[in-house]
KEBA-889276 format. One record per residue (C-alpha): residue in three letters; y, x, z. Coordinates in steps of 0.001 Angstrom, whole numbers, plus 500000, padded with zeros to 6 digits. Example, Ala and Ser with C-alpha at 12.3 -4.5 7.8 and 13.67 -1.06 7.14 Angstrom:
2
ALA495500512300507800
SER498940513670507140
% end
This chain:
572
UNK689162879517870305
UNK691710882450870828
UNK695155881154871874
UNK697502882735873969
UNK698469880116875756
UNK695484878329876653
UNK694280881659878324
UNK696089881036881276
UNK693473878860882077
UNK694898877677885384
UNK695808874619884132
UNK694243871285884865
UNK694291868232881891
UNK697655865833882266
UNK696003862508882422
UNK698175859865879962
UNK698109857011882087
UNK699777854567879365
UNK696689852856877305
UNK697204852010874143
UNK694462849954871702
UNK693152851519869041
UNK691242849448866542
UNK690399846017867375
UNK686389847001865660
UNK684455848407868765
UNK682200851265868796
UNK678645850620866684
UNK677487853684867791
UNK676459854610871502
UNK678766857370872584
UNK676674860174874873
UNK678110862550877103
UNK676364866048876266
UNK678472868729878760
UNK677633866889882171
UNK679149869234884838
UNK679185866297887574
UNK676401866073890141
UNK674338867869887698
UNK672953871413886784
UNK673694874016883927
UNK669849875849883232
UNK669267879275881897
UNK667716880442878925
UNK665148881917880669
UNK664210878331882029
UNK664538876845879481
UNK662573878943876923
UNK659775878423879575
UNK659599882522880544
UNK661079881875884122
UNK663106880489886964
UNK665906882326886938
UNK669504880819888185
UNK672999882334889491
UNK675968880726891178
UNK677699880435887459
UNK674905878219886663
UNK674969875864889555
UNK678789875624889584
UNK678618874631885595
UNK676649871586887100
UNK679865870241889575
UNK682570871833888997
UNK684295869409885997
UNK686071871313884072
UNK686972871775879914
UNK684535871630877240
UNK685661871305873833
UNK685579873174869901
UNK681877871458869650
UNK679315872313867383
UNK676484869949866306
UNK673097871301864014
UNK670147869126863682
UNK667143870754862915
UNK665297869911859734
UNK661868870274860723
UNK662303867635863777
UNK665688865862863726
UNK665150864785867021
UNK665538868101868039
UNK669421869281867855
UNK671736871742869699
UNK675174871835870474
UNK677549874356871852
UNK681526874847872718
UNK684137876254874460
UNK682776875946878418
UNK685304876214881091
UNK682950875920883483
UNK682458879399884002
UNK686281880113884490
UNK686077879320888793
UNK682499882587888768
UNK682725884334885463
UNK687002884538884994
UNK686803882813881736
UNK685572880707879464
UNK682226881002877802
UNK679674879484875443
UNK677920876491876370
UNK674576875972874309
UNK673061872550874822
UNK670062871012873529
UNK668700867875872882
UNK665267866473871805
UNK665034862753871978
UNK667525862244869131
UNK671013863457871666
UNK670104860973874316
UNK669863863278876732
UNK670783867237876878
UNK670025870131878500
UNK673064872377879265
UNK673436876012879220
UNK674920879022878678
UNK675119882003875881
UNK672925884457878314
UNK675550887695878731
UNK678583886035880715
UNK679556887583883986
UNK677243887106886569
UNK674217886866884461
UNK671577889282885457
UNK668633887795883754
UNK666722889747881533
UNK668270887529878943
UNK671744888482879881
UNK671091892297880792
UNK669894893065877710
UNK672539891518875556
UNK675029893972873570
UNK677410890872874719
UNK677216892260878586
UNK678331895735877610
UNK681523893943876406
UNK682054891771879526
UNK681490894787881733
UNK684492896406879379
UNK686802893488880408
UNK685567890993877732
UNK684927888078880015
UNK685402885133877344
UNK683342883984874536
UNK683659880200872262
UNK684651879410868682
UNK680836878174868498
UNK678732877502865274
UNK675110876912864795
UNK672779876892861989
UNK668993876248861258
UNK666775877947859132
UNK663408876251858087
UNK661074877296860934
UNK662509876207863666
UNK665039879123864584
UNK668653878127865767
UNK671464880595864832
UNK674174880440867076
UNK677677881948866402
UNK680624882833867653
UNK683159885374869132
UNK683522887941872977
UNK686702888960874308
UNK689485889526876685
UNK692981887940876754
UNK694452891031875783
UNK697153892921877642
UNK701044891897877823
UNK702065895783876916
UNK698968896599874254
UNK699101897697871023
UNK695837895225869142
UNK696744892226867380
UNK700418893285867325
UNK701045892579870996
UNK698086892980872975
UNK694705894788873340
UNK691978892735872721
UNK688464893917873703
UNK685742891875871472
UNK683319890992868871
UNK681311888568866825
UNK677721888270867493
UNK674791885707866122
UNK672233884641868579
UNK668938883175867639
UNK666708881203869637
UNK663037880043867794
UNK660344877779868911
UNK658527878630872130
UNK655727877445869993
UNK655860877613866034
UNK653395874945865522
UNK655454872477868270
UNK658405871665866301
UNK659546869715869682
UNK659941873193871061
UNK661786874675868170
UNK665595876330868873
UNK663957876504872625
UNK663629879905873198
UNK666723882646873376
UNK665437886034871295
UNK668703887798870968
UNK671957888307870244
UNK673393891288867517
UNK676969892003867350
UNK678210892096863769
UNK681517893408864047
UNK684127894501866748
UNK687925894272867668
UNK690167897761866847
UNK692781898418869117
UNK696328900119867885
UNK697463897749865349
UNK694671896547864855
UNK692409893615864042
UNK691180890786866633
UNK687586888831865035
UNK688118885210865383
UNK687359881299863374
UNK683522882111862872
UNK681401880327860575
UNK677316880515859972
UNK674967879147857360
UNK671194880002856617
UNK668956879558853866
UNK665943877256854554
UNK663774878535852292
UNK664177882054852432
UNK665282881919856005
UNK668359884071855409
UNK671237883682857259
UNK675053884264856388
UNK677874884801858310
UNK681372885083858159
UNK684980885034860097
UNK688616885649860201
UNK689469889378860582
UNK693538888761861825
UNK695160891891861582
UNK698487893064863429
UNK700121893893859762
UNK698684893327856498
UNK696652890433855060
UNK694040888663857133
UNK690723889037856165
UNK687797887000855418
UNK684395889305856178
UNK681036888287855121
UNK677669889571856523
UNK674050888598856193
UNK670563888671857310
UNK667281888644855517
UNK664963889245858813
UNK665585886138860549
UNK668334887057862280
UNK667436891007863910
UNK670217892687861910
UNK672809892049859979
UNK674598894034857034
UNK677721895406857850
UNK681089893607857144
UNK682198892987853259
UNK685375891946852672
UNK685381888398850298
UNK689145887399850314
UNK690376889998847811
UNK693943889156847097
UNK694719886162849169
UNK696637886634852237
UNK696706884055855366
UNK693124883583854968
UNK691321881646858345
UNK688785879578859205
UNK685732880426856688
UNK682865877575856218
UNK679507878178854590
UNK677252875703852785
UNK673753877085851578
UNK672329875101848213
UNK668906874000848229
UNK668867876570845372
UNK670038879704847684
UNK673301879212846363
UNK675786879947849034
UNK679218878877848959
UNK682082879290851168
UNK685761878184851711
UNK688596878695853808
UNK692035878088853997
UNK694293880978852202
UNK697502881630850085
UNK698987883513847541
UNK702531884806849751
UNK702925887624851829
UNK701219889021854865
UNK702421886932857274
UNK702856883474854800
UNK705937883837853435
UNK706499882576849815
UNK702838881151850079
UNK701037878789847799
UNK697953877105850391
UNK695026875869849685
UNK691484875817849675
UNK690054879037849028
UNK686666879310847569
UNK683918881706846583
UNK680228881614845706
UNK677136883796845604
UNK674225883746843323
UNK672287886685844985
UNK671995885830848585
UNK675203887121849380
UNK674786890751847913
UNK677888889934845849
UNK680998886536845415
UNK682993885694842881
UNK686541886654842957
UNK687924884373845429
UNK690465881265843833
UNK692067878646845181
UNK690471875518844302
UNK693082873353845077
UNK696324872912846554
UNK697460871004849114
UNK700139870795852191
UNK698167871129855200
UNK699312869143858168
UNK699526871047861186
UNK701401870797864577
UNK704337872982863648
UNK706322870323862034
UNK706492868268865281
UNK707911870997867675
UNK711017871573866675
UNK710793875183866367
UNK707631877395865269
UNK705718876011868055
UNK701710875433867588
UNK701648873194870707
UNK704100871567873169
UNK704401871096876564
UNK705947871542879713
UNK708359874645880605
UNK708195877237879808
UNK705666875808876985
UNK708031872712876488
UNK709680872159872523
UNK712776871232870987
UNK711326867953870199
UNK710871866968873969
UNK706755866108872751
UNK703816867309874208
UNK700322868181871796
UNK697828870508871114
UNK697818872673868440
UNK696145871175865361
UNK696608873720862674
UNK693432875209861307
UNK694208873168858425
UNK691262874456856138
UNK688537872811854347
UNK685428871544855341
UNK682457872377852554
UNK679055871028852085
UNK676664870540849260
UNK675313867517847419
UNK672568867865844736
UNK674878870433842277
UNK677950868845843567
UNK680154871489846262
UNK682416868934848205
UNK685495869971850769
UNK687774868111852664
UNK690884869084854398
UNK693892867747856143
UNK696960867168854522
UNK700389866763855020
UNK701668863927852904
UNK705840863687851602
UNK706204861205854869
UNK705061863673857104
UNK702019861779857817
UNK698707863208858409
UNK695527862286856060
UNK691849863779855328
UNK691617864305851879
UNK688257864912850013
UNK687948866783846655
UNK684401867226844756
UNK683510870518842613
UNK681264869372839688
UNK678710872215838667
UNK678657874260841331
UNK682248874040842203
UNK683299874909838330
UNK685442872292838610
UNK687730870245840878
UNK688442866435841493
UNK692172865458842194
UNK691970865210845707
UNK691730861602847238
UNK692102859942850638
UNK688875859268852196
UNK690427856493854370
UNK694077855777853879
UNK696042854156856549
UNK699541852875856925
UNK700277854312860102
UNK698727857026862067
UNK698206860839861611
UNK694145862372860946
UNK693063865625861594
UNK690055868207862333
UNK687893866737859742
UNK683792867471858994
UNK681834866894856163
UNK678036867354855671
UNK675895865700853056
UNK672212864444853094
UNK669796862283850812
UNK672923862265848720
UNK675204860637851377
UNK678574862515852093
UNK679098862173855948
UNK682726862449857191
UNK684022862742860179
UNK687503863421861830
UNK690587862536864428
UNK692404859008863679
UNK695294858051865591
UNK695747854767863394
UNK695555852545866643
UNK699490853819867947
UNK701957851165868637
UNK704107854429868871
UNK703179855576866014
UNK705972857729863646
UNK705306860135860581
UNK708055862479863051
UNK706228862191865853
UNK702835864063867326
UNK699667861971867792
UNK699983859355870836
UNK703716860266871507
UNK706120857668871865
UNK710267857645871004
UNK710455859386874493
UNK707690861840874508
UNK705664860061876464
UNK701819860274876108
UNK698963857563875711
UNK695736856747874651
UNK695797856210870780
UNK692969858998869332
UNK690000858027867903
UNK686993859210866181
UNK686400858045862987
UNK683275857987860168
UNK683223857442857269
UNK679997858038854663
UNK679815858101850430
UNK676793857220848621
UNK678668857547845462
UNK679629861018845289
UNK683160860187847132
UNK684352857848844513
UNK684393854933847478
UNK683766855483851512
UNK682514852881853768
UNK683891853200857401
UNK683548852543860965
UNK685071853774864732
UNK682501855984866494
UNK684207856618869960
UNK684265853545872497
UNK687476853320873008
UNK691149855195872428
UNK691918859093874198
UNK694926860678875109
UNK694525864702873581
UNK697720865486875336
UNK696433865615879141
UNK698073869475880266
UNK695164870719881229
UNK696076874510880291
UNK698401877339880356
UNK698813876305884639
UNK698291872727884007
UNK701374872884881319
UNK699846872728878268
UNK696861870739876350
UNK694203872440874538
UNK691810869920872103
UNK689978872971870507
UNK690238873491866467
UNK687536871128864904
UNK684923868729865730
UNK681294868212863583
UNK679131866044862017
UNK675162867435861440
UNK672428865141858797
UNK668649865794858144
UNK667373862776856093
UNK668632859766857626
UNK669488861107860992
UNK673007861986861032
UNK674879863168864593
UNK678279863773865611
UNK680286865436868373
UNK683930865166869227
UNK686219866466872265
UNK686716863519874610
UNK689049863137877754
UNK688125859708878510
UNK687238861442881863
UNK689783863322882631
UNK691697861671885872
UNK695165861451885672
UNK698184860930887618
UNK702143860284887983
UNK704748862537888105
UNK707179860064888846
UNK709557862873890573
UNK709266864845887064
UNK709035864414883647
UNK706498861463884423
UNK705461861805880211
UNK701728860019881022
UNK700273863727880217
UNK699824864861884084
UNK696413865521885925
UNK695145864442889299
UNK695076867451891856
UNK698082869096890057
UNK700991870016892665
UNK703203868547889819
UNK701662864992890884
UNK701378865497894303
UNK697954867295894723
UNK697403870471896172
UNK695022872316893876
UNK697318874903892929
UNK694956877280891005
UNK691709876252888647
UNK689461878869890500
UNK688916877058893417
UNK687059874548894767
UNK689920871839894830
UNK689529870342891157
UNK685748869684891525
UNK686937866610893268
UNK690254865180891148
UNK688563865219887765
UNK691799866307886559
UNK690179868872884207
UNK687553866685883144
UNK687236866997879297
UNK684236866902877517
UNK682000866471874611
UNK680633863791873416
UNK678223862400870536
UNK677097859491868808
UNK674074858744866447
UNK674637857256863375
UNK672725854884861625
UNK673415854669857626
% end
């Protein structure tokens, strides 16, 4: 979630008012709002675990006040796959709390309807829940924010949540090179009110335990968190990127053999790689546990670097991994080659590029990894010699012993893909991922849903795409109704956009969901006066609106902040 930019957070989303069709195939799949912030109401955990009423102002104003959502997470739970949670980045709590925080949602009917919440802790919470977190020590110390979420279930009907706490730093600090960053990581679990109602399971919040915690000087800032748990033994692993202001970032394992009430401290799994982020863990049905990220063989800071996937296994429950290797190599397609410079996103000044575009950043380029009988599959995006972008799948025979030649999973002639998902089931591979095939404007040069001028439009899909085979072949389909613009400003002071780093895809048996970031609700509006790029929000003074800061009142009304996450069943 952490981004410098984005942490301005007075920004509203920059509507793209041009619409562009994407494929002429519709939708098969219903598509389900799960964060509804309009005319609604956000519950606590205390509600609704069933131990209480309680409810603040941060709660209510989560229910109305239509702002961000996105960075989703999706787990279904395998004792009852109607039952499934979901969680994200919620800027809802910016306008009460000061920041963003972590929305947990749950469904169970399937994701046809949701409850919404919050991680208890955030500002403003004094429920028992959120009183006795470690997480409100940390907001108290300045830590308002909290995101990157990641969930997991273990076999009796307890959710493990991930994900990371902390404060935008300071302009004149001495953490993360630049700035002082106040945070952790931290695991929550919530279990069945009931352990013989498996319609109650993931219902209740427990806890949360911190597992590890920013260092100031030049230090280290905990970030790109990823969770996995064993159900069988009902162990539970997890792991994240430890980015350090010199030196070699880190990839730090820790795990859990009592369900979640403590964790072993931090071991260090990326032994001579450097550029190491985004860690994701697959657990065998075996107790094998596997885990890649994206890493290189250069320097500290990527220079003279080799990328690709990195990869590591344990056969004792994460007591001890391999020597990490990199499985296979591969270009990874990020934003930086549309900007013009060494920009990660693009938008208006002082945020504006070279290039004259405006994007998001899209370049947590690592792989994906799930397991499929004693197959390990990953998939990653890839930069190909045109510039174009394309999800590429690769399978590891044996355990990962070996490695396929990586393949498209759905080539296109035109059109970029990113943030891709994998997660097998039954012996079906499920994919998911970005697809911006449908752009009339379409150039290898150019940014998703840009056109010659830099002007935005709606050309982003969701795409899905399942293998029965192993990966050999992939049968696909659209998922989202219709086309999005991801390049509404919605951040930074309304300058930038913000579209999160990755959306998921979740399968138990037959039952396979999927959640994406979606600004098909976002309201948007000209700028005929300015740059008028199609990327502009409704309320923004920039269009003629007077809402001048996100804390107030003002952008309830315009919808101009309106992004949010959305899911779809799946039917094989």
């Amino acid at each position: 979630m952490r981004s410098i930019r984005i942490l301005g957070l007075l920004g509203v989303a920059a509507a793209a008012l041009s619409s562009v069709g994407g494929y002429a195939q519709t939708a098969q799949h219903p598509n389900i709002r799960v964060t509804v912030d309009q005319n609604s109401a956000y519950v606590s955990a205390d509600a609704m675990g069933g131990t209480g009423t309680y409810s603040d102002g941060v709660l209510t104003r989560c229910g109305i006040d239509r702002r961000m959502q996105n960075e989703p997470t999706i787990a279904l739970d395998p004792r009852n796959a109607a039952v499934r949670t979901s969680g994200s980045n919620d800027y809802c709590t910016v306008p009460t709390a000061g920041d963003a925080w972590a929305g947990f949602y749950r469904s169970s009917d399937s994701g046809t309807t949701w409850v919404d919440s919050l991680l208890p802790g955030y500002a403003g919470d004094t429920s028992s829940q959120g009183t006795s977190s470690p997480i409100s020590a940390m907001v108290a110390g300045g830590a308002h924010a909290a995101g990157d979420p990641v969930q997991a279930w273990d076999g009796a009907g307890n959710l493990f949540y991930m994900g990371n706490n902390f404060n935008r730093g300071l302009a004149d600090g001495n953490s993360f090179r630049t700035k002082d960053n106040t945070g952790d990581v931290w695991v929550a679990t919530y279990a069945p009110i009931s352990a013989a109602d498996n319609t109650t399971d993931g219902q209740k919040y427990i806890r949360t335990v911190i597992l590890a915690q920013n260092t100031f000087g030049n230090g280290s800032f905990n970030d790109k968190t990823g969770i996995g748990a064993d159900q069988n033994n009902g162990n539970v692993y997890a792991s994240w990127s430890d980015f350090h202001g010199s030196g070699c970032n880190q990839i730090l394992f820790s795990r859990s053999t009592d369900h979640g009430a403590t964790f072993s401290a931090p071991m260090k799994i990326s032994t001579g790689l450097c550029s190491n982020q985004g860690p994701n863990i697959a657990v065998a049905a075996d107790g094998t546990v596997y885990e890649a990220w994206q890493g290189g063989t250069g320097g500290a800071f990527g220079q003279n670097s080799t990328n690709g996937a990195a990869f590591v296994k344990s056969t004792d429950g994460g007591q001890t991994f391999t020597k990490p290797v990199l499985a296979v190599l591969y270009t990874p397609f990020a934003s930086t080659q549309f900007s013009g410079s060494s920009a990660r996103d693009c938008g208006d000044v002082p945020f504006n590029c070279p290039s004259g575009q405006t994007f998001p950043r899209f370049d947590l380029a690592g792989p994906t990894i799930t397991t499929n009988g004693t197959d390990v599959d990953m998939a990653f995006q890839v930069k190909l010699a045109s510039g174009q972008g394309q999800i590429q799948f690769t399978r590891g025979s044996t355990g990962g012993s070996s490695w396929s030649t990586p393949t498209a999973i759905e080539a296109q002639a035109t059109g970029h893909q990113f943030f891709p998902w994998i997660n097998a089931s039954t012996g079906r591979i499920n994919a998911v991922y970005y697809d911006s095939s449908g752009d009339p404007n379409y150039s290898p040069l150019r940014a998703p849903c840009n056109s010659a001028t830099g002007a935005g439009s709606k050309c982003l899909n969701v795409r899905y795409s399942e293998s029965s085979d192993g990966g050999t072949t992939w049968t696909h389909t659209q998922l989202t109704d219709g086309p999005m613009n991801p390049n509404y400003e919605q951040f930074g002071g309304r300058l930038i956009p913000f579209f999160g780093d990755y959306i998921m895809v979740s399968a138990v048996g037959n039952a396979i969901g999927a959640v994406w970031t979606d600004t098909r609700n976002v309201v948007g509006a000209l700028d005929p006066t300015g740059d008028n790029d199609g990327d502009d929000v409704a309320g923004d003074p920039e269009t003629g609106g007077t809402c001048k800061v996100s804390t107030s009142t003002c952008f309830d009304g315009t919808g101009g902040l309106d992004q949010n996450i959305y899911t779809a069943n799946i039917a094989p």
